[in-house]
BAFI-805025 format. One line per 8 residues: for each residue x, y, z of N, C-alpha, C. Coordinates in steps of 0.02 Angstrom, whole numbers. Example, Ala and Ser with C-alpha at 12.3 -4.5 7.8 and 13.67 -1.06 7.14 Angstrom:
660:-284:390:615:-225:390:660:-165:390 | 642:-112:354:684:-53:357:645:2:394
END
This chain:
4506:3934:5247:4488:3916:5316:4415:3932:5329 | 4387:3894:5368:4319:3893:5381:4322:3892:5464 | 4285:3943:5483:4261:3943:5542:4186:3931:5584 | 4174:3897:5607:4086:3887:5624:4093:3900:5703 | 4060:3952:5728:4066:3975:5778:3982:4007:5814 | 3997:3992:5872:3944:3994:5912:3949:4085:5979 | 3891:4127:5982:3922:4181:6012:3857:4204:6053 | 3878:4226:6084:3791:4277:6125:3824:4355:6153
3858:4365:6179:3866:4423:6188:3953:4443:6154 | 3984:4405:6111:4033:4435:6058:4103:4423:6089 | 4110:4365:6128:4169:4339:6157:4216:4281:6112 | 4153:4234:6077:4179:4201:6042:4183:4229:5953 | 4157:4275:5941:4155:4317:5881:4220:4358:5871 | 4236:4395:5911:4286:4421:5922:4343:4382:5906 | 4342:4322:5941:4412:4271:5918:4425:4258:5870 | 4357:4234:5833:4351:4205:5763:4382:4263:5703
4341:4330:5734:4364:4391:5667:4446:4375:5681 | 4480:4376:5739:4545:4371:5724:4572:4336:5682 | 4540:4278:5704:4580:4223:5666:4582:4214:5603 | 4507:4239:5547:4481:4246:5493:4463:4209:5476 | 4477:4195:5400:4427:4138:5377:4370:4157:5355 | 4321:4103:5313:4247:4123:5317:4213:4091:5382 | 4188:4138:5407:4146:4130:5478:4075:4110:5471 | 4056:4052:5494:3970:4039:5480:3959:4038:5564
3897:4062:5568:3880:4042:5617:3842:3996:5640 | 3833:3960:5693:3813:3880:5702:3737:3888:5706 | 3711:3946:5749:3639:3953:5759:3607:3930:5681 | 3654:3986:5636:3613:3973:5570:3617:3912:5516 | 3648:3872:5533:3645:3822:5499:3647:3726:5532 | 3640:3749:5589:3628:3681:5638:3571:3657:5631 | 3513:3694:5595:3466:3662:5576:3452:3649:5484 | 3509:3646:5442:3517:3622:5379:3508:3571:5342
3469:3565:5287:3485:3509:5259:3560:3467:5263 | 3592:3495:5236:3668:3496:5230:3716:3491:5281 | 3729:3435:5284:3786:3457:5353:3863:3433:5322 | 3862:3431:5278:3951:3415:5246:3991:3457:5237 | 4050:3498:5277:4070:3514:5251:4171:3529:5220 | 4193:3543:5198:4250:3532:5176:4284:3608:5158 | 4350:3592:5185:4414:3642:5195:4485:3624:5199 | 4510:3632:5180:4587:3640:5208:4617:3637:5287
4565:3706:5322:4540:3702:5395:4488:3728:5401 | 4484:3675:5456:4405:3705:5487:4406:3707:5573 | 4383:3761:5596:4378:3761:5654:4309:3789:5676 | 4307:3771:5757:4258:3778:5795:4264:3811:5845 | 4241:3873:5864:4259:3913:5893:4166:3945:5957 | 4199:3921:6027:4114:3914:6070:4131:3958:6141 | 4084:3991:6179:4085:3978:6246:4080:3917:6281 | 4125:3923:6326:4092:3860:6393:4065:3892:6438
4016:3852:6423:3968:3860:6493:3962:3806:6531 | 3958:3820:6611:3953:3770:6666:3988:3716:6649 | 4059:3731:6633:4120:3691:6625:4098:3644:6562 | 4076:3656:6503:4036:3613:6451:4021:3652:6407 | 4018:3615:6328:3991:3634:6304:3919:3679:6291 | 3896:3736:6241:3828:3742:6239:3795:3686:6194 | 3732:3675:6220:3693:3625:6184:3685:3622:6118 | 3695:3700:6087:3684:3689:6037:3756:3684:5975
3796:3699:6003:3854:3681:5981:3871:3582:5995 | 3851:3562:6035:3827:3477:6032:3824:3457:5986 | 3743:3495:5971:3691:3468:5918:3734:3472:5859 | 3757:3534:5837:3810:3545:5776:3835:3485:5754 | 3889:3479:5818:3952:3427:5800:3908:3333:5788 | 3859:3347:5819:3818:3275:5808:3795:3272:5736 | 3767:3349:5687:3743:3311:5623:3780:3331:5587 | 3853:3372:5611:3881:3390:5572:3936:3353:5529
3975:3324:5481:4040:3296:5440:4079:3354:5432 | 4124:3345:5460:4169:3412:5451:4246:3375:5412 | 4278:3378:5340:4325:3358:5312:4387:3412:5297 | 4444:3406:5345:4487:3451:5321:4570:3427:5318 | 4619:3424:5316:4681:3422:5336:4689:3442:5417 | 4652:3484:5459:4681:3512:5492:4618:3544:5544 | 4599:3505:5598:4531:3527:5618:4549:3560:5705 | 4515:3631:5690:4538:3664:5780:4483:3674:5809
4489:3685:5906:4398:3700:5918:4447:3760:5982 | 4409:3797:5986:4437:3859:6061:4376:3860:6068 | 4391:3873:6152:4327:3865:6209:4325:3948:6235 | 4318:4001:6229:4299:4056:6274:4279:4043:6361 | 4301:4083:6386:4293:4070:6468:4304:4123:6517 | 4259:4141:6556:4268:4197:6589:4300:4154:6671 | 4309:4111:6682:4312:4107:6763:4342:4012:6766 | 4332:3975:6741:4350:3900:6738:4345:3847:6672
4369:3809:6654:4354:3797:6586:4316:3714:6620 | 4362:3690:6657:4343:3612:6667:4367:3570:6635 | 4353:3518:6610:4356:3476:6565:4302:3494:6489 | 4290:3548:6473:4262:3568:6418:4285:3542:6364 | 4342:3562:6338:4384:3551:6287:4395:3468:6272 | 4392:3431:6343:4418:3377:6325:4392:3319:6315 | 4288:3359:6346:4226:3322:6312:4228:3325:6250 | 4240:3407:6234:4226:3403:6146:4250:3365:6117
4349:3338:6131:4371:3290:6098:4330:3223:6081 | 4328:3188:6156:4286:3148:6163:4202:3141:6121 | 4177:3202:6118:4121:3203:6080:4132:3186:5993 | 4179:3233:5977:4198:3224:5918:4216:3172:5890 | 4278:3109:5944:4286:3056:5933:4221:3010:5896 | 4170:3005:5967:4095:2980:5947:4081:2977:5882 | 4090:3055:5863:4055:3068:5771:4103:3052:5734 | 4150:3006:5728:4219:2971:5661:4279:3030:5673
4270:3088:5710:4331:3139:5710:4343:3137:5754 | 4425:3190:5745:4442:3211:5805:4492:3278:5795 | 4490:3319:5826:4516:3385:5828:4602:3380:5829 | 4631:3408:5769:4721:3421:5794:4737:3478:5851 | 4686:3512:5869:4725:3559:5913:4663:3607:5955 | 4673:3589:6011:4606:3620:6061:4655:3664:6131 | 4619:3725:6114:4654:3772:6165:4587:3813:6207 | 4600:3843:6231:4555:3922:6277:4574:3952:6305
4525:4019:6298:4572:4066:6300:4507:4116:6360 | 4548:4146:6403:4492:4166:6458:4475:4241:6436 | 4436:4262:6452:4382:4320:6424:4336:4342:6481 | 4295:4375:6484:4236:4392:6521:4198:4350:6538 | 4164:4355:6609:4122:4288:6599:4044:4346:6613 | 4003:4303:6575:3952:4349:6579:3883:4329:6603 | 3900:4275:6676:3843:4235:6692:3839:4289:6740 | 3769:4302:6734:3757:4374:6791:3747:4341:6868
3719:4289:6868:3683:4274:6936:3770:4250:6975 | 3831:4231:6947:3882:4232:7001:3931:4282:6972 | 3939:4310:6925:3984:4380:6923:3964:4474:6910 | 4003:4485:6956:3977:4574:6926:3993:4599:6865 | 3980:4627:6827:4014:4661:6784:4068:4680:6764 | 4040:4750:6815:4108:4794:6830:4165:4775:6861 | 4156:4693:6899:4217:4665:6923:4270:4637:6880 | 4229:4625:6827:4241:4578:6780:4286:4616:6718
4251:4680:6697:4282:4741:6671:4363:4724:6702 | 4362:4754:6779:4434:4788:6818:4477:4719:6797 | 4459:4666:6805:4492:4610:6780:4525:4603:6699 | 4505:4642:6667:4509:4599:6587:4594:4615:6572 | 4638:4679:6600:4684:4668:6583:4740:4643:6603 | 4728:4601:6658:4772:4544:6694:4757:4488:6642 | 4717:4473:6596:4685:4406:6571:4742:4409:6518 | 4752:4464:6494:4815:4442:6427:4779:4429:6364
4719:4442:6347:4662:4420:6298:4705:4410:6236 | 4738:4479:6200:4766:4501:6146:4837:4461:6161 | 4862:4445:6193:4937:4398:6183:4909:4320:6182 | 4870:4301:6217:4827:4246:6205:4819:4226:6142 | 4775:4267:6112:4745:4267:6039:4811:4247:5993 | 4854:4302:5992:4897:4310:5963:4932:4238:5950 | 4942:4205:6002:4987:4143:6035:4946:4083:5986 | 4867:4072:6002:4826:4041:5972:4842:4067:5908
4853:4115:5860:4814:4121:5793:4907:4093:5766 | 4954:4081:5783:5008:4073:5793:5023:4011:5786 | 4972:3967:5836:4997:3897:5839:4951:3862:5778 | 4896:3889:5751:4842:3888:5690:4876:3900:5635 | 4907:3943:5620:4935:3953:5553:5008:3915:5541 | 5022:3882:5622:5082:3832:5595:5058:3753:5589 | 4994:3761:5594:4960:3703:5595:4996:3644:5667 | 4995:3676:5722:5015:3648:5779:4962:3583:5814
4995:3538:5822:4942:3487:5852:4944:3496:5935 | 4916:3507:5967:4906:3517:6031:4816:3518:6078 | 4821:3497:6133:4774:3478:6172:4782:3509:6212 | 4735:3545:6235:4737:3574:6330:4707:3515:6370 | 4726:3503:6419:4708:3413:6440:4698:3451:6536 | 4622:3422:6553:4635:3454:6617:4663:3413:6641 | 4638:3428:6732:4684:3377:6771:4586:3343:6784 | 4632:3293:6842:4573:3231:6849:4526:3280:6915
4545:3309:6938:4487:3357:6973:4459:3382:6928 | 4477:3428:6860:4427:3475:6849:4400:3429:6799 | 4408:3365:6779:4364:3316:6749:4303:3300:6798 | 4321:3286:6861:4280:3269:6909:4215:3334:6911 | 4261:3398:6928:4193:3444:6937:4147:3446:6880 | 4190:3458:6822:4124:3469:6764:4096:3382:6769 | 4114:3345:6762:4042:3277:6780:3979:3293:6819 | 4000:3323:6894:3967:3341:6941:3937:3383:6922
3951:3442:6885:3915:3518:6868:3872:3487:6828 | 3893:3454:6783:3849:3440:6730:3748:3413:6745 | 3789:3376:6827:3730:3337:6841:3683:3399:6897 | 3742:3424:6921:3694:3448:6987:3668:3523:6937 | 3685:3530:6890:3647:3616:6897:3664:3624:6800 | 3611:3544:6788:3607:3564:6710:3584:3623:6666 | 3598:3631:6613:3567:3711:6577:3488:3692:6552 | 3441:3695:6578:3389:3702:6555:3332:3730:6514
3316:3709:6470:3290:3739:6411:3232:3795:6416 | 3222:3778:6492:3160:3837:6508:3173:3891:6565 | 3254:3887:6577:3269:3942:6620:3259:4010:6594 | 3245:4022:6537:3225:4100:6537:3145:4124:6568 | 3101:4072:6570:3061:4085:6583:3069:4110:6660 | 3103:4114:6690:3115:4123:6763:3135:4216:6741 | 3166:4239:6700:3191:4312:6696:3138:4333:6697 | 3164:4408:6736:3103:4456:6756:3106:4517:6678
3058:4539:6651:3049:4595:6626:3013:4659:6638 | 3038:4709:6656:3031:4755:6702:2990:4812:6653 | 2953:4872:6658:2938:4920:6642:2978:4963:6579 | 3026:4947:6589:3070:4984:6532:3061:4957:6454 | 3038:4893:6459:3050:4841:6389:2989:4874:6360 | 3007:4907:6292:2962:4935:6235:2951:4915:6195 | 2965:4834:6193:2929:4789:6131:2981:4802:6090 | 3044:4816:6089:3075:4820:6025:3103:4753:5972
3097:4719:6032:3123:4656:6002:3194:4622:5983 | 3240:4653:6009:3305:4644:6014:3326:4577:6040 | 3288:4557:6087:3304:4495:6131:3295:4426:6099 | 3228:4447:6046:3201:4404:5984:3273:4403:5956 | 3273:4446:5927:3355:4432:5888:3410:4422:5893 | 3449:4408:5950:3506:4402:5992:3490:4320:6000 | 3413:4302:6004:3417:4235:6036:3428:4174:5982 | 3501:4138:6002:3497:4093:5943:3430:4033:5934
3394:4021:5971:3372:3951:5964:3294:3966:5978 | 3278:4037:5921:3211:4051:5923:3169:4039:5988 | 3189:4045:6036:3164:4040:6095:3131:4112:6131 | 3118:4170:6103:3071:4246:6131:3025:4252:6070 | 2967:4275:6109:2923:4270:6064:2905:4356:6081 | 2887:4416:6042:2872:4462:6079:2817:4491:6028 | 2767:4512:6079:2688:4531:6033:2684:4596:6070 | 2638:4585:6120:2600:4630:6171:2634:4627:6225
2681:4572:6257:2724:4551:6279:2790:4528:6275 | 2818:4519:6326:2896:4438:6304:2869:4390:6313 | 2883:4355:6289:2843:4265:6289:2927:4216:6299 | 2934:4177:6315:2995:4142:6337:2976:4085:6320 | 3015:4014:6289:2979:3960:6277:3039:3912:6311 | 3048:3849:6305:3075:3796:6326:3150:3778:6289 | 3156:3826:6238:3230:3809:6195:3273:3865:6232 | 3305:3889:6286:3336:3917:6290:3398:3894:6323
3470:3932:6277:3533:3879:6288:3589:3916:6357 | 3543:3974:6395:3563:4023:6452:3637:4041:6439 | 3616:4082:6377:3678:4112:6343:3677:4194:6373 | 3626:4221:6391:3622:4255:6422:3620:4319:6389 | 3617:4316:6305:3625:4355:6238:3546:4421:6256 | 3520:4400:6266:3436:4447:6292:3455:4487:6348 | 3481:4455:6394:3491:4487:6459:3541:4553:6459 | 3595:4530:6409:3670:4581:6424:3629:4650:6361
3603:4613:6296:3611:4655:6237:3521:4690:6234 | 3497:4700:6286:3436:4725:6287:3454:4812:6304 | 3441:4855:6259:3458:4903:6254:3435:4963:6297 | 3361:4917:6339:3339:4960:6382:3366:4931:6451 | 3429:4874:6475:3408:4832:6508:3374:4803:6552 | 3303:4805:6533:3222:4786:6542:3227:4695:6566 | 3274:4659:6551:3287:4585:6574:3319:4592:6639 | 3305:4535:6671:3352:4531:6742:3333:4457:6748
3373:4444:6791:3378:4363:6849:3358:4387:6913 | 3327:4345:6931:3317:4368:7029:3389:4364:7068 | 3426:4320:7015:3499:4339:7061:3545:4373:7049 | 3543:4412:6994:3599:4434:6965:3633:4505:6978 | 3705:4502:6994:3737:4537:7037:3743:4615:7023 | 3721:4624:6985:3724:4717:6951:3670:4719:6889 | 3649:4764:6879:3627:4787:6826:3678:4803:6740 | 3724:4803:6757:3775:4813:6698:3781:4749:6648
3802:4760:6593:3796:4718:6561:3862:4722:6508 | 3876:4687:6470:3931:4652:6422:3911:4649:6339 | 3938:4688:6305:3961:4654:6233:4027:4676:6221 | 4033:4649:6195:4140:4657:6184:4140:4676:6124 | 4205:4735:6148:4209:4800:6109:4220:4784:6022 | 4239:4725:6031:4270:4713:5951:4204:4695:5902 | 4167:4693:5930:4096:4648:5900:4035:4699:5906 | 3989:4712:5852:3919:4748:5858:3856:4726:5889
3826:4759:5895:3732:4720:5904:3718:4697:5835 | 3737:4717:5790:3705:4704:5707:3745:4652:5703 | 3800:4625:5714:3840:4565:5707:3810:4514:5755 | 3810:4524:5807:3773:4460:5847:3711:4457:5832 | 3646:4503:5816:3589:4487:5780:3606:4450:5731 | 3644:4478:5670:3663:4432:5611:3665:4333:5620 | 3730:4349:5677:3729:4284:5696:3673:4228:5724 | 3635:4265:5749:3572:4214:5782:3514:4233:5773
3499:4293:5741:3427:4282:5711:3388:4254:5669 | 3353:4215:5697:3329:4147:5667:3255:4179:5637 | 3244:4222:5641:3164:4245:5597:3207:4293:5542 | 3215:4262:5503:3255:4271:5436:3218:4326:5414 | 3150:4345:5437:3111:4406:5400:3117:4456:5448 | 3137:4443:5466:3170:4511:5526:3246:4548:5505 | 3288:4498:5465:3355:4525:5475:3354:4601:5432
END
């Protein structure tokens, strides 16, 4: 089993170690010669954000050939999924595929500017995470065909979301960096899509997929949003800083 999975602060990492498999991560190879690849299974494993895919999980499935018996995708979600799941189908269709079995599973949500933290914390064990998982890694190993299919409202909102309050490639440049940030460079490495540049400064450029991976895993937390509801921040317990660096550090002479 092959897993290609997309993560920023260790929501969708976490799922994947459950599930096993060899795990690639998408940051590191969405820009490959190579995009063929072949399994028995293969799955895809992402956050949704703003009821949608991340962009760069898109890009993936656009140059990617994925050949298996048996192909799965789970969406991570702290608060609404939308019609996420049922673009990806649709997307995938586009590229000659299509997925046997698309589920999600709710988690933390870790968009600072509309949730607190610590609210989010008191919440996690009403969510059922670990019987969830369980249920998913369950319907995977019986090779179950199934769709989570929204309804025609939450198709409607994510259309609308999509348009009124797209993810923009230069919203980091809007984060504040405060006095505390000591150049360590952590934020460089957390960020999948080479988008921090850090010298004498943070430098922010136009590829950013507002994964929010800089903001939560900054060790001094020296990042902020002008809107964002607490100072606290998120990585999930099952997952390291050296594992999500692994995953998205794109200055290969850094790792």
């Amino acid at each position: 089993m092959t897993i290609f999975y997309f993560t920023a602060t260790g929501n969708s990492l976490a799922i994947a170690k459950k599930i096993g498999g060899n795990l690639i991560s998408i940051p590191q190879v969405v820009d490959g010669a190579s995009q063929l690849y072949r399994d028995d299974v293969i799955g895809i494993i992402f956050p949704i954000y703003a009821l949608g895919m991340p962009k760069i999980v898109k890009r993936f499935l656009d140059k990617a050939k994925l050949e298996a018996d048996y192909l799965f995708a789970i969406g991570t979600l702290g608060n609404m999924a939308g019609a996420a799941m049922y673009n990806l189908q649709k997307h995938a269709q586009k590229n000659g595929y299509s997925f046997d079995y698309t589920n999600q599973i709710c988690m933390l949500d870790n968009y600072l500017n509309m949730f607190e933290m610590g609210e989010q914390l008191d919440k996690l064990s009403s969510k059922n995470i670990e019987a969830h998982a369980e249920m998913i890694l369950r319907d995977i190993n019986a090779r179950r065909k199934f769709h989570v299919l929204p309804s025609f409202g939450a198709r409607a909102l994510s259309a609308v979301l999509g348009v009124a309050m797209p993810l923009k490639g230069d919203s980091a440049q809007k984060y504040i960096v405060d006095s505390n940030c000591n150049k360590c460079g952590t934020c460089a490495k957390v960020c999948p899509t080479k988008n921090i540049e850090v010298t004498d400064k943070v430098r922010f450029h136009d590829k950013c997929e507002v994964c929010m991976a800089c903001l939560h895993l900054c060790p001094k937390i020296a990042l902020h949003t002008k809107k964002e509801k607490s100072n606290k921040r998120w990585l999930n317990p099952d997952v390291s800083l050296s594992e999500i660096i692994e995953a998205n550090n794109r200055f290969s002479e850094d790792i």
